[in-house]
N, C-alpha and C positions, 0 to 999 in steps of 0.2 A: 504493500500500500504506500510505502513511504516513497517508494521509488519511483512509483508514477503520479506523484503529487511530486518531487523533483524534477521529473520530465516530463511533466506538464509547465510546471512554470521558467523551467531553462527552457521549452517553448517557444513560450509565450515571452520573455527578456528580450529572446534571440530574434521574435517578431517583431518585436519595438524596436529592436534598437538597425533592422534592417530600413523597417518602413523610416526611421530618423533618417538615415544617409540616405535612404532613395528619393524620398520628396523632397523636391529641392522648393531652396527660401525663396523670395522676394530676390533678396541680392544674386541668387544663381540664376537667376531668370534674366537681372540686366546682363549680366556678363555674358549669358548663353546670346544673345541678341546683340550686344556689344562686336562679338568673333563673328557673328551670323554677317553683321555691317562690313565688317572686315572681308571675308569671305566676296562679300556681293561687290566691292569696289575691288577687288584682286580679280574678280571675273569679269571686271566691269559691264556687269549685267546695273544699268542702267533701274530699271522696274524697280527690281530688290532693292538698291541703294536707297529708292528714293520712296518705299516702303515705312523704312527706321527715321524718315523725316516727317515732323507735325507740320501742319500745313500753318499753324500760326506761330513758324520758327523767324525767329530773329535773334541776330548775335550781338555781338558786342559794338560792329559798326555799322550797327542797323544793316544788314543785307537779310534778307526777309525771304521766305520761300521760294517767290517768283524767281531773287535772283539767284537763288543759290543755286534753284534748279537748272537754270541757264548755267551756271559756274563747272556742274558736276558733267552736263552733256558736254561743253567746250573740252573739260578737262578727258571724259572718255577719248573724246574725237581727236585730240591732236598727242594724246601719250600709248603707248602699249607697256606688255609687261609689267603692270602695275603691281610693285612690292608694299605693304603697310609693315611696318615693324610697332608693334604696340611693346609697354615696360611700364611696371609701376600700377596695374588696374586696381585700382580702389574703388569699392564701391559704395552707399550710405544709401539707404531708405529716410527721406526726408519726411514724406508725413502721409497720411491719409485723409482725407476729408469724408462730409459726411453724406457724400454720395460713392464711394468706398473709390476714388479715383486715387488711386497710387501716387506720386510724385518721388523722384530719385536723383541722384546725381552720380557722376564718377570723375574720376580724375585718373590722368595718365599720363605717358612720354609719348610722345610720335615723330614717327619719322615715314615718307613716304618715297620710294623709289620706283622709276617708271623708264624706259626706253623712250626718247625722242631722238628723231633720226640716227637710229641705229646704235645711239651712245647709253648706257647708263646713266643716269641725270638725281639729282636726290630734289626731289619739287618741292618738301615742305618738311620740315626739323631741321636741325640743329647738325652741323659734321660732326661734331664728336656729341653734344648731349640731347636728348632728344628735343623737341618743344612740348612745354606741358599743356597738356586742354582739360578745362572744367565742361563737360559736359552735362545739362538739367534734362531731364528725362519726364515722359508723362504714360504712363501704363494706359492704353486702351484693350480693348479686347482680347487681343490674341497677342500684343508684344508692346514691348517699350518704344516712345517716339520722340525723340530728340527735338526741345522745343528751343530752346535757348543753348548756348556754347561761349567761350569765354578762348582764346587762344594769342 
């Protein structure tokens, strides 16, 4: 008797502590979506990049959706081989409101390499240290949307 009341609740321990690491937080959700962004501007698959964008984005020097999204088509159309090197992913669950709308941020190094005319070229960071970006995050539906950026 003793022994299956022990294995039953070495079980049952071993069940909790599975479903702990398998359901991921809040934070593994930006970061998963974070690499997913990454991913989609290394394929420069165009659509996906501009998926992880809120449409009421604006940054630091006022460039606002419209132009970004002109910014990310010029930048597909005139590089190849497009490299991101991310470093440093922090990430912070900022708040929740009471329409249960997420809000997030992260922080990171970047650095981005691409091919123009046949050269290796580094477009955006730092030659030795990366450039850090505060990115503000808005959780809708099905993934995070980068509403605000700081760089």
């Amino acid at each position: 008797m003793k022994k299956k009341i022990v294995l039953i609740v070495s079980v049952v321990v071993a069940a909790i502590i599975i479903l702990i690491i398998a359901i991921p937080t809040e934070k593994d959700r930006v970061k998963k979506d974070i690499k997913s962004l990454k991913s989609a501007v290394e394929s420069e698959n165009n659509a996906e990049t501009l998926k992880f964008l809120d449409e009421e984005y604006k940054d630091k020097y006022n460039i606002d959706y419209k132009e970004f999204t002109a910014l990310i088509n010029d930048f597909f159309r005139q590089f190849d081989s497009i490299k991101v090197v991310m470093s440093g992913l922090k990430v912070t669950i900022d708040s929740i409101d009471k329409q249960k709308n997420v809000f997030a941020q992260c922080s990171l190094g970047l650095k981005v390499f691409a091919k123009y005319g046949g050269d290796r070229v580094l477009i955006f960071g730092g030659v030795i240290k990366p450039t850090p970006i505060r990115a503000y995050l808005r959780k809708t539906d099905t993934q995070y949307k980068i509403y605000y950026t700081e760089y």
